[in-house]
GUMI-575311 format. One record per residue (C-alpha): y, z, x; residue in one letter. Coordinates in steps of 0.5 Angstrom, whole numbers, padded with zeros to 4 digits, always signed. Each point is the difference from the previous one (the first is absolute). Example, Ala and Ser with C-alpha at 12.3 -4.5 7.8 and 13.67 -1.06 7.14 Angstrom:
# residues 2
-0009+0016+0025A+0007-0002+0002S
This chain:
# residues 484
+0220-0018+0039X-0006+0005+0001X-0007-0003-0003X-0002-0005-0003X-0007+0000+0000X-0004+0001-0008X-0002+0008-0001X-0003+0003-0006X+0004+0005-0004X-0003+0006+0003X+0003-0002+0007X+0007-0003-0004X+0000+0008-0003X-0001+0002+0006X+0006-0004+0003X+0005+0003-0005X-0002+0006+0000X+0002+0000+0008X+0006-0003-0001X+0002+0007-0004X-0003+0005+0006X+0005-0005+0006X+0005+0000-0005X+0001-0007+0001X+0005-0004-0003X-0001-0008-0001X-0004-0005-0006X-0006+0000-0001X-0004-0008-0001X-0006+0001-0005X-0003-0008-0001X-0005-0002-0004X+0000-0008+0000X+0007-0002-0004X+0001+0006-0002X+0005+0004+0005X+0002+0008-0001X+0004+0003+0005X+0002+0008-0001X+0006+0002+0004X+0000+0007+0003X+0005+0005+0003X-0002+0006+0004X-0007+0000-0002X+0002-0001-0007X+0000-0006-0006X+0005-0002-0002X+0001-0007-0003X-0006-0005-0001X+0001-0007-0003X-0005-0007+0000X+0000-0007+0000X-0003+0000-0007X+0006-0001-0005X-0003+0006-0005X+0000+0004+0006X+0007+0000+0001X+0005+0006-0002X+0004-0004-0005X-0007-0003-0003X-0003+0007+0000X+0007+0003-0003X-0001-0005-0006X-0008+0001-0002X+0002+0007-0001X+0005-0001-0004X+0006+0003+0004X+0004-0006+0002X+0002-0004-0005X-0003-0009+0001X+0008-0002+0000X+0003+0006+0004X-0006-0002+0005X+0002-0006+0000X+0008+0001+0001X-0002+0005+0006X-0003-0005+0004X+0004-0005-0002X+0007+0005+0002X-0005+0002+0007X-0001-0007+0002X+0008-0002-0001X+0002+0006+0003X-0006+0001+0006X-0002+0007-0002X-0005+0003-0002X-0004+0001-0007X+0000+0007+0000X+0008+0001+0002X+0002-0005-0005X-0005+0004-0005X+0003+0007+0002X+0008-0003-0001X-0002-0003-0007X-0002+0008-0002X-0005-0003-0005X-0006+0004+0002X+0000+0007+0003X+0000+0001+0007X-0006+0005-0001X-0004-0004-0006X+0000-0005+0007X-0002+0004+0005X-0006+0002-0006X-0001-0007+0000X-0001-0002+0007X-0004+0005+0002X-0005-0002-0005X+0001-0007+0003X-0002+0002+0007X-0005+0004-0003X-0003-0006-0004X+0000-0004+0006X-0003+0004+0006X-0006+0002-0006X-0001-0008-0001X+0000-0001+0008X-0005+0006+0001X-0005-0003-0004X-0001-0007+0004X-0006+0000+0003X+0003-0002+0006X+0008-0003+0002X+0004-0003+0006X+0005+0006+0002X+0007+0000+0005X+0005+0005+0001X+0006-0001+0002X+0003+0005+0003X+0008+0003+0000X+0004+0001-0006X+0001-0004-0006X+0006-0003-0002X-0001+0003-0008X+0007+0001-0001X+0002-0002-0008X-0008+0000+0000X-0002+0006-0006X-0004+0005+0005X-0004+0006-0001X-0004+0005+0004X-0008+0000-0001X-0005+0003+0006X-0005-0005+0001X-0006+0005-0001X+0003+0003-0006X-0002-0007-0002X-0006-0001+0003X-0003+0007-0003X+0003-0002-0007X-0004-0007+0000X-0006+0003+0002X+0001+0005-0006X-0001-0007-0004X-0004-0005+0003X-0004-0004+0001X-0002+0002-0008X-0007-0001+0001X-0004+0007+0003X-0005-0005+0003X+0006-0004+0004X+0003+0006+0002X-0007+0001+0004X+0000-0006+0003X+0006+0001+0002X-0001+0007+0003X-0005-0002+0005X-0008+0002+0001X-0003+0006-0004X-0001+0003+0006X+0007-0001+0004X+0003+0007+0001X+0007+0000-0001X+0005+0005+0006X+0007+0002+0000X+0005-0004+0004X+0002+0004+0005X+0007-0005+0002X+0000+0001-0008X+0001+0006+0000X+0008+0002-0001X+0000-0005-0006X-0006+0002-0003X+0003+0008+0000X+0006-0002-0004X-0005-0004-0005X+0000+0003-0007X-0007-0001-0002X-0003+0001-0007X-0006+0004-0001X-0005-0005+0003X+0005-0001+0005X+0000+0006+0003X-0009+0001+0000X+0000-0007+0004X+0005+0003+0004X-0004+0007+0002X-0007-0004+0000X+0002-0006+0005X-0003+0003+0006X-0005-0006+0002X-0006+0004-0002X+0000-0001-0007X-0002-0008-0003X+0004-0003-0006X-0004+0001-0005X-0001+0008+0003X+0007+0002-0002X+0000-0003-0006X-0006+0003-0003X+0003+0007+0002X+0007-0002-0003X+0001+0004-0006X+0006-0006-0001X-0005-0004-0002X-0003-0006+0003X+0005-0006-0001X+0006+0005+0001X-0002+0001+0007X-0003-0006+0002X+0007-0003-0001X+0003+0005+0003X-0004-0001+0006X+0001-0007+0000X+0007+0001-0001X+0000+0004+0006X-0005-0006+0004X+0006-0005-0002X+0006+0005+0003X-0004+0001+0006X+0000+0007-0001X-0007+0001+0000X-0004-0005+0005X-0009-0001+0000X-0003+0005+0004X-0005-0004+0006X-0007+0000-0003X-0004+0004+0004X-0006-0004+0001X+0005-0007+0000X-0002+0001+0008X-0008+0000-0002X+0000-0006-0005X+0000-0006+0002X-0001-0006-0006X-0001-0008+0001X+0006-0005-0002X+0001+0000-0007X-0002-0009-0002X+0001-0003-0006X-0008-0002-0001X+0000+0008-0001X+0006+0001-0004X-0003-0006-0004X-0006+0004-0001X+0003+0006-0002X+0003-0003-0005X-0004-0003-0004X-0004+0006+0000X+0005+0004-0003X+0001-0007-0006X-0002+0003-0007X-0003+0006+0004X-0002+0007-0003X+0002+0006+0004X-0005+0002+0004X-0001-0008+0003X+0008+0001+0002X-0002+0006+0003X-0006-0003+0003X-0004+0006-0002X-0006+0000-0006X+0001+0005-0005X-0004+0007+0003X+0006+0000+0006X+0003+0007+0001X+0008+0002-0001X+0000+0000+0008X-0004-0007+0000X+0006-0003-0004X+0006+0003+0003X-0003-0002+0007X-0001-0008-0003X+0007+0000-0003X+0002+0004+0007X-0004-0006+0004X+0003-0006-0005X+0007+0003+0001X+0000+0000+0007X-0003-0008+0001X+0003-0003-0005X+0007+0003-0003X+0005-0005-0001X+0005+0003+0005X-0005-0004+0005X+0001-0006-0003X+0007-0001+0001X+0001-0004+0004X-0005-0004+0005X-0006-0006-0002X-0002+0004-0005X+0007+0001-0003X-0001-0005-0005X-0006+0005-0003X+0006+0005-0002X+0000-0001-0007X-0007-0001-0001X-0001+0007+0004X+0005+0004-0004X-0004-0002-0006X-0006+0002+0002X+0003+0007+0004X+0002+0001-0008X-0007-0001-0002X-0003+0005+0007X+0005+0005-0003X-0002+0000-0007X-0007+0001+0001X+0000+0006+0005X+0006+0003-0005X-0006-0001-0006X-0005+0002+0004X+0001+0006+0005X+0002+0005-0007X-0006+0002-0003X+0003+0000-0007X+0003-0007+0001X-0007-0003+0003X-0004+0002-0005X+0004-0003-0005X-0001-0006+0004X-0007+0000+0001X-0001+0001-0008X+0004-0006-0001X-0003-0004+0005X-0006+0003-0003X+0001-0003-0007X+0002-0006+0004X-0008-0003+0001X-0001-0003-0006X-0003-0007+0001X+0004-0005+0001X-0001-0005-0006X+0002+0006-0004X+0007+0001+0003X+0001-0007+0000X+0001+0001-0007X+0006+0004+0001X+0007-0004-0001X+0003+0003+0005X-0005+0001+0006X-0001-0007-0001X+0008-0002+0001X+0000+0005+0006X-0006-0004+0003X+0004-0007-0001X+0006+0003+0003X-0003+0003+0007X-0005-0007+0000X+0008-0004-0001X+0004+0005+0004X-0006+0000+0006X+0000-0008+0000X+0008-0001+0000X-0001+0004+0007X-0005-0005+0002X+0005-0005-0002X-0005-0003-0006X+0006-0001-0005X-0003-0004-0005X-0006+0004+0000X+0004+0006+0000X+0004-0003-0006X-0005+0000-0005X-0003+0007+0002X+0007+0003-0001X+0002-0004-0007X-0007+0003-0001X+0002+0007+0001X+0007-0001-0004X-0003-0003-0006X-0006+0006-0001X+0006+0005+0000X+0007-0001+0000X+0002+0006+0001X+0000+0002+0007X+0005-0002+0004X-0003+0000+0007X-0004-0006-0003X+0006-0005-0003X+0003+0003+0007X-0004-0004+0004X-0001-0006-0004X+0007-0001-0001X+0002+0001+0008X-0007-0006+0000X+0003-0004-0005X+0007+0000+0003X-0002-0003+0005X-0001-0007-0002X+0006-0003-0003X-0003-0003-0006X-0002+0007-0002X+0007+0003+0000X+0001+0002-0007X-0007+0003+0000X+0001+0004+0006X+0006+0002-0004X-0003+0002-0005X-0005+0004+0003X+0005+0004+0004X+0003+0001-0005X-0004+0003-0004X-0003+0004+0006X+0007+0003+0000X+0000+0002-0008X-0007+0003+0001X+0002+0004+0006X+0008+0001+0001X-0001+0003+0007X-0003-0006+0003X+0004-0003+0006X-0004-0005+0001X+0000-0003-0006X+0008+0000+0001X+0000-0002+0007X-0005-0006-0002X+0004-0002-0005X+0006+0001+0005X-0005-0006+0003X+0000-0004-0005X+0007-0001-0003X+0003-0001+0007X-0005-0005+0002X+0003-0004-0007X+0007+0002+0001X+0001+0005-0004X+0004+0005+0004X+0004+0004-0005X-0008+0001-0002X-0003+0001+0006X+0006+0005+0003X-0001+0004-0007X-0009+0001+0001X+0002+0002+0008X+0006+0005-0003X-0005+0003-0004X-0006+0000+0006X+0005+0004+0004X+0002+0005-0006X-0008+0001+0001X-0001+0000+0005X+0006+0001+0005X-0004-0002+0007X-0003-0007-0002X+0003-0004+0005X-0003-0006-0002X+0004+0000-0006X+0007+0003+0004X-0001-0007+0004X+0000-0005-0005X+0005+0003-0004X+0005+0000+0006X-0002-0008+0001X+0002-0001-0008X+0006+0002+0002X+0006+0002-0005X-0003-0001-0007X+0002+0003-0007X+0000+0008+0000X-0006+0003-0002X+0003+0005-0005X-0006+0005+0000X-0001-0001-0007X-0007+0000-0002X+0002-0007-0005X+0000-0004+0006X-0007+0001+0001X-0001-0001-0008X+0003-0006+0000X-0004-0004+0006X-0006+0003-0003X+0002-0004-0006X+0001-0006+0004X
């Protein structure tokens, strides 16, 4: 076994990616705390992919898609335990569901799992080399890339994530040349194919996309597709010989973010309002390269990580508002309208229920609870209609015992406002196991998942539930606990 130490998602891409160009065959391992995945290859291609996590399992994922019948799952696995064969064989001699129809479903059930993997953050990863043994398994023959290029086109959703996730502004992506005969036989869509003719090491990410008639996002996907597949590589800085920079310390991380808390553009920037178009590229460029969260990924600091991408977000932002002119003089007119005295605007419900919650959200991060309790019950009560703020009082209410139903209750009604809301679902995951409701907790996990098919935190607390009632798909199940 090859392997065990944690990577990133990129490196984890990448390792894949490999195995296609060698042509190897063997199983993949992927792990991330309980939650185990193993991907089996033949020739450089997939071909099968399971879990240790029961939803995760063929005969599972056949049921939750409505092809496979609950009773007839059951007899199979039963007839393949008594007769030491396996699912797929029993299924296939039994005729129940078409060949084809199967083979449709596994390849989406390989697709699914490897999409989920690439968005952990970081894995334990092993490859066992050798051919499998997966007769009487269903199999397919999906190309590692393909995947890798087609989870690109989709995540991570968010645009400013998908930036974060590229690299700094400057990096200047290149063609592989060891990737060269995979990359030939790629067909790539429009925005592919400008990526492809423009990737010689000279012209910086944001350069290309602003040139791409394919649009921003569409090329800025397909470069990160092609980074994940190791068909594009980052270029050597030219000057990255001559800067040299001190150690990052977390006294000045520290002070970074709290410069940014609640913070306009300009201050996030570190700028005043007369900077020039090149001054704010410049900065965003400067901030990028200190403090990206690709540098916090592991080391002293790793503990930063989340705190950083969130600030990374804000960076992003700002330069995005400030660096086109129709845009910044949009926000320089809403900034403007901004000053009123503050004894007026404290009149407003709203700005007063926004200051209540950053002032609770800050003191929950400094570990003041009961402080931080008041100012969010605060923020609740002045409006009932954001979720963000039922959100952080109920995951702060869940955390005492006697508070359980009004944690619950805030949740709740954090999910009803914002149905998209994985947090309020994880939170309530939370909840329910630690009352020893499973059947509860498992169904608020399914739908993170639904959601957000890359929470691993949510996948490991659902394996560790064990087998728990099927989870139907039906929106009902969600009402009902709503209404417990």
């Amino acid at each position: 076994m090859k392997g065990t130490a944690p990577i990133s998602e990129r490196q984890f891409a990448l390792a894949l990616a490999a195995r296609q160009h060698e042509e190897a065959s063997g199983i993949q391992r992927v792990s991330r705390g309980r939650l185990h995945r193993l991907f089996c290859l033949e020739g450089g291609w997939i071909v099968f992919a399971t879990s240790n996590l029961l939803e995760e399992q063929f005969a599972e994922v056949l049921v939750q898609g409505g092809i496979l019948s609950p009773s007839d799952r059951v007899a199979i696995l039963e007839e393949a335990s008594r007769t030491k064969t396996k699912f797929g064989s029993v299924l296939e001699a039994r005729s129940l569901v078409p060949r084809d129809r199967l083979r449709e479903a596994m390849e989406r059930h390989v697709e699914s799992l490897l999409s989920s993997c690439l968005e952990w953050p970081e894995a334990v990863v092993a490859f066992d080399g050798g051919r499998p043994a997966l007769e009487g398994e269903i199999t397919v023959r999906l190309a590692p890339i393909s995947l890798i290029l087609k989870h690109a086109r989709k995540y991570p959703a968010s645009l400013d994530a998908l930036r974060v996730r590229i690299g700094p502004p400057d990096l200047r992506p290149m063609k592989s040349v060891a990737m060269a005969p995979i990359a030939a036989m790629l067909e790539p869509d429009a925005a592919g194919r400008f990526v492809l003719g423009r990737t010689d090491g000279t012209a910086t990410v944001g350069e290309i996309a602003a040139a791409s008639g394919a649009g921003e996002e569409p090329t800025l996907r397909a470069i990160y597709g092609f980074l994940l597949a190791g068909i594009l590589q980052p270029a050597a800085a030219p000057n990255a010989a001559a800067r040299s920079e001190p150690a990052l310390t977390r006294e000045e991380v520290g002070a970074r973010l709290a410069l940014a808390r609640d913070a306009d553009h300009y201050t996030v920037l570190g700028l005043d309002r007369s900077a020039s178009s090149s001054r704010i590229r410049d900065a965003y460029y400067a901030l990028a390269r200190r403090y990206h969260p690709d540098r916090f990924r592991s080391g002293p600091l790793s503990g930063l990580r989340v705190q950083v991408e969130r600030y990374f977000t804000q960076v992003t932002e700002a330069y995005n508002t400030l660096f086109q002119p129709d845009r910044r003089a949009e926000y320089d007119e809403l900034l403007g309208g901004s000053t009123q005295p503050e004894a007026a605007r404290a009149g407003d419900t709203a700005y007063l229920a926004r200051q209540n919650f950053l002032r609770g959200r800050q003191l929950a991060e400094r570990k003041r609870l009961a402080e931080a309790l008041t100012f969010l019950d605060n923020a609740v009560r002045l409006d009932e209609s954001v979720a963000e703020y039922r959100l952080e009082l109920g995951l702060l209410l869940a955390r005492s015992a006697r508070r359980r139903e009004d944690a619950e209750r805030q949740l709740i009604a954090a999910a009803e406002i914002d149905p998209s809301l994985s947090s309020a679902y994880l939170g309530l995951g939370h909840l329910y196991q630690r009352a020893g409701r499973s059947a509860d907790a498992a169904r608020m996990l399914r739908e993170v998942l639904r959601w957000e098919p890359g929470n691993a935190e949510a996948a490991a607390l659902l394996a560790s539930l064990g087998s728990t009632p099927e989870d139907t798909g039906s929106r009902g199940l969600l009402r009902a606990i709503f209404k417990s």
